[in-house]
PDB file of N, CA, C and O in Angstrom, chain B, residues numbered from 101:
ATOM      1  N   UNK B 101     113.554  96.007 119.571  1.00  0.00           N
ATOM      2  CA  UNK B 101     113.349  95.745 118.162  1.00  0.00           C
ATOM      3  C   UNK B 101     113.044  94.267 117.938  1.00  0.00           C
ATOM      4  O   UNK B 101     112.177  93.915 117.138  1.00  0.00           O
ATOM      5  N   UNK B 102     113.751  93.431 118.636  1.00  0.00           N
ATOM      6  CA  UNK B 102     113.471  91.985 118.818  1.00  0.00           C
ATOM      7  C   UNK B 102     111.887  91.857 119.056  1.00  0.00           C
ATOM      8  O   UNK B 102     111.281  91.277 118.155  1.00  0.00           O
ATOM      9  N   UNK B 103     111.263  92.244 119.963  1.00  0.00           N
ATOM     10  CA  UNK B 103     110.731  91.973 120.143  1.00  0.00           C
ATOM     11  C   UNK B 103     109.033  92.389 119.440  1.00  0.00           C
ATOM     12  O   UNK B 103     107.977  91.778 119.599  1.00  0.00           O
ATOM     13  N   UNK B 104     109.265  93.428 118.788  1.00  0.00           N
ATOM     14  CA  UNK B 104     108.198  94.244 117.794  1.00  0.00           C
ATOM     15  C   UNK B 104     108.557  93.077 116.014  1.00  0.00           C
ATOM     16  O   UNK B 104     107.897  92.847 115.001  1.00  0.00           O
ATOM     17  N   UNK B 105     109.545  92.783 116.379  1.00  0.00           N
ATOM     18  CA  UNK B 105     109.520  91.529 114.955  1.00  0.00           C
ATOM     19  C   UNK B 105     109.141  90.168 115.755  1.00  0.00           C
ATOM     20  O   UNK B 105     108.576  89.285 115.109  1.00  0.00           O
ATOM     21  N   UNK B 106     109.346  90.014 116.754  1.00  0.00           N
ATOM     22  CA  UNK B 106     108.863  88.769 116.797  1.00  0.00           C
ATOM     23  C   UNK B 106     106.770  88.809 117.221  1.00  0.00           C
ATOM     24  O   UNK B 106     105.828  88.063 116.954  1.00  0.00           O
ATOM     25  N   UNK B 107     106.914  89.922 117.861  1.00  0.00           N
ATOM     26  CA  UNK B 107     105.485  90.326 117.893  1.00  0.00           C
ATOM     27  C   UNK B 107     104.527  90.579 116.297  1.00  0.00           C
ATOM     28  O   UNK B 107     103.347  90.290 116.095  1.00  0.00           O
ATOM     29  N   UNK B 108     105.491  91.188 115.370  1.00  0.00           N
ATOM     30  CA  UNK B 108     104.808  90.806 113.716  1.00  0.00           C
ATOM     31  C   UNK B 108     104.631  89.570 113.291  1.00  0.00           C
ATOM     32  O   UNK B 108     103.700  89.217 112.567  1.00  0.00           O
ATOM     33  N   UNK B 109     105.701  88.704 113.810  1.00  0.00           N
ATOM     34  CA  UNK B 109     105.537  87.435 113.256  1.00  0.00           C
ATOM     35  C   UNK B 109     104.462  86.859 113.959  1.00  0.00           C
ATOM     36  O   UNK B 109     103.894  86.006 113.277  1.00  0.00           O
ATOM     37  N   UNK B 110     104.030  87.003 114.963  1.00  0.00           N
ATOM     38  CA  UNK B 110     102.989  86.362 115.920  1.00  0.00           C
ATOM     39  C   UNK B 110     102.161  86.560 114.731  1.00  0.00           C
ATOM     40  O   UNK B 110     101.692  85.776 113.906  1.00  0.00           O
ATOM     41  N   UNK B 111     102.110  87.910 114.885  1.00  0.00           N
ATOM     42  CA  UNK B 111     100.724  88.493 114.014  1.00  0.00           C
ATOM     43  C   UNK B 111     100.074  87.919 112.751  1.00  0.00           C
ATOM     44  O   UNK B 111      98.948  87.453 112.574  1.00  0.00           O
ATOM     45  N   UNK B 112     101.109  88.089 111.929  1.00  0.00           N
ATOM     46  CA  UNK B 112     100.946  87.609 110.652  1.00  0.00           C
ATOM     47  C   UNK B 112     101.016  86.113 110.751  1.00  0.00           C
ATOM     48  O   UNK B 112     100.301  85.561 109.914  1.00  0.00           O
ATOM     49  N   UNK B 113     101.782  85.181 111.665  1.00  0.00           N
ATOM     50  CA  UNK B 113     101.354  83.564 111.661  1.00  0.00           C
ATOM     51  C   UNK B 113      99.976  83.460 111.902  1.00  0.00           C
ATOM     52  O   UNK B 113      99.284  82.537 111.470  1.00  0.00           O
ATOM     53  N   UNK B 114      99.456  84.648 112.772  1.00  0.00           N
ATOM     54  CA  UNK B 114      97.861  84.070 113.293  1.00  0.00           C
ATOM     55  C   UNK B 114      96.842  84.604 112.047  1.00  0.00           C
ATOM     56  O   UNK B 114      95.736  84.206 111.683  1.00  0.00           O
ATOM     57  N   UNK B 115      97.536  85.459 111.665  1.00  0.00           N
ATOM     58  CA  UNK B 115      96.489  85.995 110.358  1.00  0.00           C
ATOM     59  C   UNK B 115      96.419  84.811 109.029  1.00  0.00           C
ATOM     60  O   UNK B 115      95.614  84.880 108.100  1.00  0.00           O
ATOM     61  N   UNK B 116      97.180  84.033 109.157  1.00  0.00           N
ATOM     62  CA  UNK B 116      97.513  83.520 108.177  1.00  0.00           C
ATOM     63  C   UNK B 116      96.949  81.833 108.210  1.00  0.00           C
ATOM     64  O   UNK B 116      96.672  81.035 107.314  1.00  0.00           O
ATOM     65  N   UNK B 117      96.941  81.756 109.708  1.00  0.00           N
ATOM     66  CA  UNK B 117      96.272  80.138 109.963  1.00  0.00           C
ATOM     67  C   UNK B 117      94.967  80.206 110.740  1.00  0.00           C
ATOM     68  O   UNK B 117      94.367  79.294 111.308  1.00  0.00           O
ATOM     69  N   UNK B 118      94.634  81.629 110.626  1.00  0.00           N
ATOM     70  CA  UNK B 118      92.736  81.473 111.075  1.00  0.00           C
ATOM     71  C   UNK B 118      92.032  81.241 109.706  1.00  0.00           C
ATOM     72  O   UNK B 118      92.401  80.895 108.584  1.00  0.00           O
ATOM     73  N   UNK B 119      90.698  81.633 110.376  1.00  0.00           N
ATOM     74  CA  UNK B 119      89.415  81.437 108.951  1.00  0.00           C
ATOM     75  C   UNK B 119      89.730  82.631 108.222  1.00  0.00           C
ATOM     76  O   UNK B 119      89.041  82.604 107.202  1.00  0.00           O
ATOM     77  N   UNK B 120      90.496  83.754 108.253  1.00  0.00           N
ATOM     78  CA  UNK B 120      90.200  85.038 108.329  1.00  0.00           C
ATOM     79  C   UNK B 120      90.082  84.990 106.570  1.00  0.00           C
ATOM     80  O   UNK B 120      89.503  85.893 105.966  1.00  0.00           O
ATOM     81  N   UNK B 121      90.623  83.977 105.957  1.00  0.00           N
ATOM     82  CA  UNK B 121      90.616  83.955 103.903  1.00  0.00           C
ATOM     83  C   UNK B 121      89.830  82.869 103.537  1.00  0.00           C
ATOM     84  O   UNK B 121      89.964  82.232 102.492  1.00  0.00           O
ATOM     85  N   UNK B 122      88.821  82.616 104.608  1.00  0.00           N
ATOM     86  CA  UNK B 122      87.931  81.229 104.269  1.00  0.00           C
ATOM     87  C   UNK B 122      87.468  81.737 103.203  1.00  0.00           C
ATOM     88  O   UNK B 122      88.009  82.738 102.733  1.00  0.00           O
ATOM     89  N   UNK B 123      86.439  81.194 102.637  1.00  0.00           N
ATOM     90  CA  UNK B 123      85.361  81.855 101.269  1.00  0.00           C
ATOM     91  C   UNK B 123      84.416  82.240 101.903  1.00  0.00           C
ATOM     92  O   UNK B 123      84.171  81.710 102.987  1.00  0.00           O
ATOM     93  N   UNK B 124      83.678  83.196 101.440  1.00  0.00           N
ATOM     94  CA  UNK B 124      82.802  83.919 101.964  1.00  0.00           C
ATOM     95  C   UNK B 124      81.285  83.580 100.874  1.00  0.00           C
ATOM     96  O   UNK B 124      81.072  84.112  99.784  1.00  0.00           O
ATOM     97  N   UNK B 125      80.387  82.535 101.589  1.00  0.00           N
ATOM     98  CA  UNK B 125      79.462  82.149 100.396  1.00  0.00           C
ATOM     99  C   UNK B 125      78.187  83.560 100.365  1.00  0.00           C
ATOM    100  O   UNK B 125      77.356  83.876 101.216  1.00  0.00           O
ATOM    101  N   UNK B 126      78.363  83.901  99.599  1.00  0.00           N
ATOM    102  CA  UNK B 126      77.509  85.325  98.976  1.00  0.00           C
ATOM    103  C   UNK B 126      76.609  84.974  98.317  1.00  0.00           C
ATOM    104  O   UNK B 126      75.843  85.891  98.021  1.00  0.00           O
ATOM    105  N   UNK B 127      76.245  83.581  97.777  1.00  0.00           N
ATOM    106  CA  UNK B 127      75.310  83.705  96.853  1.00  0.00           C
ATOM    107  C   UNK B 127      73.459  83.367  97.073  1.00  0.00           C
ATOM    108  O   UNK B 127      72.589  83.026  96.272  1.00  0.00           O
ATOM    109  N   UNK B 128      73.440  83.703  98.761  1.00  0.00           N
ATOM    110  CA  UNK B 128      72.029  83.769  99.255  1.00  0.00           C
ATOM    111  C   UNK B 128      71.575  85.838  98.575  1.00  0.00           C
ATOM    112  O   UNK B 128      70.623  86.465  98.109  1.00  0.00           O
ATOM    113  N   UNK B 129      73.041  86.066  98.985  1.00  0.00           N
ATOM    114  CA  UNK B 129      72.893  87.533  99.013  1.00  0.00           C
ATOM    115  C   UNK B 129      72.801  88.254  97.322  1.00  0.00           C
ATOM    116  O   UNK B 129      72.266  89.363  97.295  1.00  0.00           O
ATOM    117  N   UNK B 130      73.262  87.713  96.021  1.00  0.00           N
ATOM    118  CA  UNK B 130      73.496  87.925  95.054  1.00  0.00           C
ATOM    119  C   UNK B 130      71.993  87.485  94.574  1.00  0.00           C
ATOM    120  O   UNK B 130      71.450  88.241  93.769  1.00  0.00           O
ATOM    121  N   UNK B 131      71.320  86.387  94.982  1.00  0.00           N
ATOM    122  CA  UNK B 131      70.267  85.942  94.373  1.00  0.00           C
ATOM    123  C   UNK B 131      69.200  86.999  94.533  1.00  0.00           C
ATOM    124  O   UNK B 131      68.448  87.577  93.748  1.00  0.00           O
ATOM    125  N   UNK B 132      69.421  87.043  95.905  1.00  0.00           N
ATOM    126  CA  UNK B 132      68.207  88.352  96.311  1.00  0.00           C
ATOM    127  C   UNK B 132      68.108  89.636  95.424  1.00  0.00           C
ATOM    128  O   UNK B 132      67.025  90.025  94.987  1.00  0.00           O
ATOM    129  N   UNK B 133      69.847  90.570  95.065  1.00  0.00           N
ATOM    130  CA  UNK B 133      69.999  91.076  94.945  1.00  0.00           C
ATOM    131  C   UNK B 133      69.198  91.477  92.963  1.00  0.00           C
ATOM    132  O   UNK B 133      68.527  92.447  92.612  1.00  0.00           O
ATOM    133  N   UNK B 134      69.582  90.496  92.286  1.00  0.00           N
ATOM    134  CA  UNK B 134      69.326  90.104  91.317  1.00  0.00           C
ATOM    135  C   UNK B 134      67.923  90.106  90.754  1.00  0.00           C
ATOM    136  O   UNK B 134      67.557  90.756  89.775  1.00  0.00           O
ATOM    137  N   UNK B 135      67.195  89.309  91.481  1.00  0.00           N
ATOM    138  CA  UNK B 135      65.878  88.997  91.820  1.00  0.00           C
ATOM    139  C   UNK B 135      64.851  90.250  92.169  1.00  0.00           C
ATOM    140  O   UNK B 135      63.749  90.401  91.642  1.00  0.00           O
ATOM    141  N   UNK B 136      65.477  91.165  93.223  1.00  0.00           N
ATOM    142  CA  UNK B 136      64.640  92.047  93.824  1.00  0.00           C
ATOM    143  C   UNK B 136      65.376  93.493  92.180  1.00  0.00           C
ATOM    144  O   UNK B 136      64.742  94.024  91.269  1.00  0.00           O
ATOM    145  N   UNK B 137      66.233  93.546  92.402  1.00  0.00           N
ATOM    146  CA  UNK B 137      67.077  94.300  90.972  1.00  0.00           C
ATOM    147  C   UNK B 137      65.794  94.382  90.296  1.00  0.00           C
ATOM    148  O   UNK B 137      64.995  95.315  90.207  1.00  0.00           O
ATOM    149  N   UNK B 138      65.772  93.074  89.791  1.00  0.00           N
ATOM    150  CA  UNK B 138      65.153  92.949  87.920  1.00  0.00           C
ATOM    151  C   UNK B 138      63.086  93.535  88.180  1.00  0.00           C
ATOM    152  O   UNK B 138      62.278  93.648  87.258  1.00  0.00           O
ATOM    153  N   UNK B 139      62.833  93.755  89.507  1.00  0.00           N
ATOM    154  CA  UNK B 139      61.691  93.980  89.679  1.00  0.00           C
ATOM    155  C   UNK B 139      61.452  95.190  90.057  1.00  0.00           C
ATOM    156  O   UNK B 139      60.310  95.629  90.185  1.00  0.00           O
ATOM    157  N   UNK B 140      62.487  95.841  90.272  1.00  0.00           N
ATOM    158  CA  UNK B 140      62.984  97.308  90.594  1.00  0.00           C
ATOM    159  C   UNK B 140      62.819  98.011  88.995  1.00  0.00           C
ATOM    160  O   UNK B 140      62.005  98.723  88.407  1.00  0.00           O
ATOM    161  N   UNK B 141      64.290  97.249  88.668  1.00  0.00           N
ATOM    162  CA  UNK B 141      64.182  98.074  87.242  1.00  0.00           C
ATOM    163  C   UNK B 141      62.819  98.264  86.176  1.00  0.00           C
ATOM    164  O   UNK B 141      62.488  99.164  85.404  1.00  0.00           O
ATOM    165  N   UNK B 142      62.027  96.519  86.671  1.00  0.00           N
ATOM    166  CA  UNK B 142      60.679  97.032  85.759  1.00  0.00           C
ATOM    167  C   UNK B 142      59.865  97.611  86.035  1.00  0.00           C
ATOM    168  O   UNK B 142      59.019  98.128  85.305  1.00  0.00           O
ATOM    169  N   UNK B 143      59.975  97.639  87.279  1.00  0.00           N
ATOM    170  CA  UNK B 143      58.962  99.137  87.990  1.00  0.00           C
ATOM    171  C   UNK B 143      59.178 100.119  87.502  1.00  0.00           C
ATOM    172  O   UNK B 143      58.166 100.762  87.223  1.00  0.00           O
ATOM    173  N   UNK B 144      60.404 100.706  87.170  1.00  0.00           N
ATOM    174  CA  UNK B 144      60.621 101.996  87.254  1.00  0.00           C
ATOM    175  C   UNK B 144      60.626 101.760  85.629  1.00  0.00           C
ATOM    176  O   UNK B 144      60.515 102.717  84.862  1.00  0.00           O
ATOM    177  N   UNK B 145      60.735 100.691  85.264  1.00  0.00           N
ATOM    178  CA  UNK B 145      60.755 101.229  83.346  1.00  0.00           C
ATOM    179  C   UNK B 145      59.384 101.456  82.678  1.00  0.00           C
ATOM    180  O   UNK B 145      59.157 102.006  81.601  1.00  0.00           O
ATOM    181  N   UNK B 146      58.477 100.881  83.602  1.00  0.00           N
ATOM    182  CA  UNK B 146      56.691 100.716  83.181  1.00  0.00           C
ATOM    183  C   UNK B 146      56.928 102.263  83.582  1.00  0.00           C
ATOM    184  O   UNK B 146      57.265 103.081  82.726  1.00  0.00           O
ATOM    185  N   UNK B 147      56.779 102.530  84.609  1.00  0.00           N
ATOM    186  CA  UNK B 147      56.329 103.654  85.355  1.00  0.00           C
ATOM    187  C   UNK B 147      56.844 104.878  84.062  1.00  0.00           C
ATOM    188  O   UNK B 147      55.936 105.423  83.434  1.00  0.00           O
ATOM    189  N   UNK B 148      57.941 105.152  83.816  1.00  0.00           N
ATOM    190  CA  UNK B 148      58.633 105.824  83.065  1.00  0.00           C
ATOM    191  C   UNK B 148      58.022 105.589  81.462  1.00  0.00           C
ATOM    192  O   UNK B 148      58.203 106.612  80.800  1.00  0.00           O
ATOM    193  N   UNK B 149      57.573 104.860  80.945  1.00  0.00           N
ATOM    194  CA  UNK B 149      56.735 104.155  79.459  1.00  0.00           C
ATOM    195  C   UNK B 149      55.662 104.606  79.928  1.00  0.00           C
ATOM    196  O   UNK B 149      55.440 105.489  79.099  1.00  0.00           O
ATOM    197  N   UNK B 150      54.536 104.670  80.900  1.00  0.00           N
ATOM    198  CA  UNK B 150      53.461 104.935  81.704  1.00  0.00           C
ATOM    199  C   UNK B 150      53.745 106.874  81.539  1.00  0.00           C
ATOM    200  O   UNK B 150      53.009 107.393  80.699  1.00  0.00           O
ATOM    201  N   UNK B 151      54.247 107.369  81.917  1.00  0.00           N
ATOM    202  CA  UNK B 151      54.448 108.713  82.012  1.00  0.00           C
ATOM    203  C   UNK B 151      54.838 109.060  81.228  1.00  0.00           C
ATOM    204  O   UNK B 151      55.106 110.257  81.334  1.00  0.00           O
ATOM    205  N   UNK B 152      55.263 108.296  79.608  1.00  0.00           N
ATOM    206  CA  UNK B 152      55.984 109.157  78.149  1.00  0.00           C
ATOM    207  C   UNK B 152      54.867 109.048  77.565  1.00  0.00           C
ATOM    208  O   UNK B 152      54.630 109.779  76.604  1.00  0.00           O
ATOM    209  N   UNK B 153      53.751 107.937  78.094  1.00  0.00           N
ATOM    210  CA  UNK B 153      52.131 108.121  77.149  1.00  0.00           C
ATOM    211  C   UNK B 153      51.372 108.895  77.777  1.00  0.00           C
ATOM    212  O   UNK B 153      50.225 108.521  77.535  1.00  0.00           O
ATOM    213  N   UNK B 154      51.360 109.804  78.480  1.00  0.00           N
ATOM    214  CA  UNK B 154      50.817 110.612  79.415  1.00  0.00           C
ATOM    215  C   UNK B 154      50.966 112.009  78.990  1.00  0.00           C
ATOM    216  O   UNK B 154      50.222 112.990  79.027  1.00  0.00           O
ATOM    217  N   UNK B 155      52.464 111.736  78.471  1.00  0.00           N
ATOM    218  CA  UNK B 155      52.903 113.203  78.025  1.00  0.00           C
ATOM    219  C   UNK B 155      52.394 113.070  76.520  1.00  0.00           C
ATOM    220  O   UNK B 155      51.832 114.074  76.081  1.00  0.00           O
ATOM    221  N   UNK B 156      52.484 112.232  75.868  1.00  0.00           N
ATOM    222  CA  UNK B 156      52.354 112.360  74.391  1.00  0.00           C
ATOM    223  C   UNK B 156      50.752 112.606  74.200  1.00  0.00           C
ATOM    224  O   UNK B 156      50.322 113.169  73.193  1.00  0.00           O
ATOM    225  N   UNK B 157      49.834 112.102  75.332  1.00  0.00           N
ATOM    226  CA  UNK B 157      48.608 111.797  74.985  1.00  0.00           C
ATOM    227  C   UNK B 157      48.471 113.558  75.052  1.00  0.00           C
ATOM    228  O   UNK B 157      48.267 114.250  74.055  1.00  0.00           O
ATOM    229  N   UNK B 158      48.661 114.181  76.695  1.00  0.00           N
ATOM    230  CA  UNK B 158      48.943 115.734  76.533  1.00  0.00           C
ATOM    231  C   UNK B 158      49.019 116.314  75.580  1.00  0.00           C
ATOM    232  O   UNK B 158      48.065 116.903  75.071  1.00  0.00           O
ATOM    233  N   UNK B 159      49.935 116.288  75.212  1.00  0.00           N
ATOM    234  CA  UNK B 159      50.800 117.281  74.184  1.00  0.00           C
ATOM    235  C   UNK B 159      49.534 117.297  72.852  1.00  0.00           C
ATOM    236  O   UNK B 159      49.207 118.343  72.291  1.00  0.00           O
ATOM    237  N   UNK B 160      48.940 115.935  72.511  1.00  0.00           N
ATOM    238  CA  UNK B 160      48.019 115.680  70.857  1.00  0.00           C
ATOM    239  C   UNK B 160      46.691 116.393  71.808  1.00  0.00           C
ATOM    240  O   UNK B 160      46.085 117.138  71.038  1.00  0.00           O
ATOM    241  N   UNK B 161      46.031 116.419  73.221  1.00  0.00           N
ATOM    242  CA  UNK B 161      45.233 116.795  73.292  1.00  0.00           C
ATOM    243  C   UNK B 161      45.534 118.624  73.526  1.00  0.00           C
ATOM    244  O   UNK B 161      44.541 119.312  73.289  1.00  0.00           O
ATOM    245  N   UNK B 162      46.617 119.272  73.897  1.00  0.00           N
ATOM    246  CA  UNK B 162      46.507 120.273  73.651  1.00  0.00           C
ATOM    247  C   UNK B 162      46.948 120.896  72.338  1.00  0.00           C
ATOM    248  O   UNK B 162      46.831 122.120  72.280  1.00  0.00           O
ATOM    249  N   UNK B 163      47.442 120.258  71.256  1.00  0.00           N
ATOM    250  CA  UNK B 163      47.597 120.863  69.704  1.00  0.00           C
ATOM    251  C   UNK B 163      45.967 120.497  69.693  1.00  0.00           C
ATOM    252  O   UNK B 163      45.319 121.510  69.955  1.00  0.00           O
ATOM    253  N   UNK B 164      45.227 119.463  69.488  1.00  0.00           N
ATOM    254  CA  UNK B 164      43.754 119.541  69.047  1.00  0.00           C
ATOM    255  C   UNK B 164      43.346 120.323  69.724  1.00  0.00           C
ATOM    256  O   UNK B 164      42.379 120.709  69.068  1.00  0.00           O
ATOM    257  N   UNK B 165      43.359 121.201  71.096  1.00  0.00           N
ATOM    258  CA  UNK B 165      42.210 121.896  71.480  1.00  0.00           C
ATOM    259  C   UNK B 165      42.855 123.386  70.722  1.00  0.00           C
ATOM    260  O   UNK B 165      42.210 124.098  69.952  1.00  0.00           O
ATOM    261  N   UNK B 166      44.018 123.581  71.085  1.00  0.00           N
ATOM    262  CA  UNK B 166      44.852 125.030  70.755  1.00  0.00           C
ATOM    263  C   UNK B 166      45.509 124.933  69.503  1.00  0.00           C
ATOM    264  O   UNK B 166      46.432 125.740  69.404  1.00  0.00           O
ATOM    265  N   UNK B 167      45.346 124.260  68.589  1.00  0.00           N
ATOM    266  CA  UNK B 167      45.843 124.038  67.310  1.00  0.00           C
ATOM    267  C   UNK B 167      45.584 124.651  66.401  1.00  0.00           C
ATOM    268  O   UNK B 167      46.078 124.374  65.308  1.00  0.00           O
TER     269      UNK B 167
END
């Protein structure tokens, strides 16, 4: 038993005086994320505005032909 507590304490002293809670700089990764995001979302919001005038243009050309 001695020795499974003194083997925790190893543990947790070494967990505690490595890098292991350094900071972790993320913000190469957030920029990208952000950046590539906002060009995503306007893709897909044109595309989607692009395909509701597609349908509407539809819909007025088949009431004028079948109307």
């Amino acid at each position: 038993m001695k020795k499974l507590k003194h083997l925790g304490l190893l543990v947790a002293s070494a967990l505690m005086s490595s890098s292991v809670f350094a900071a972790i700089d993320i913000s190469a990764a957030t920029t990208a994320l952000t950046t590539d995001g906002s060009a995503a979302i306007t893709a897909v919001g044109t595309a989607l505005v692009g395909l509701a005038g597609i349908a509407v243009v539809f819909k007025w050309v088949k009431g004028a032909i079948f109307g």
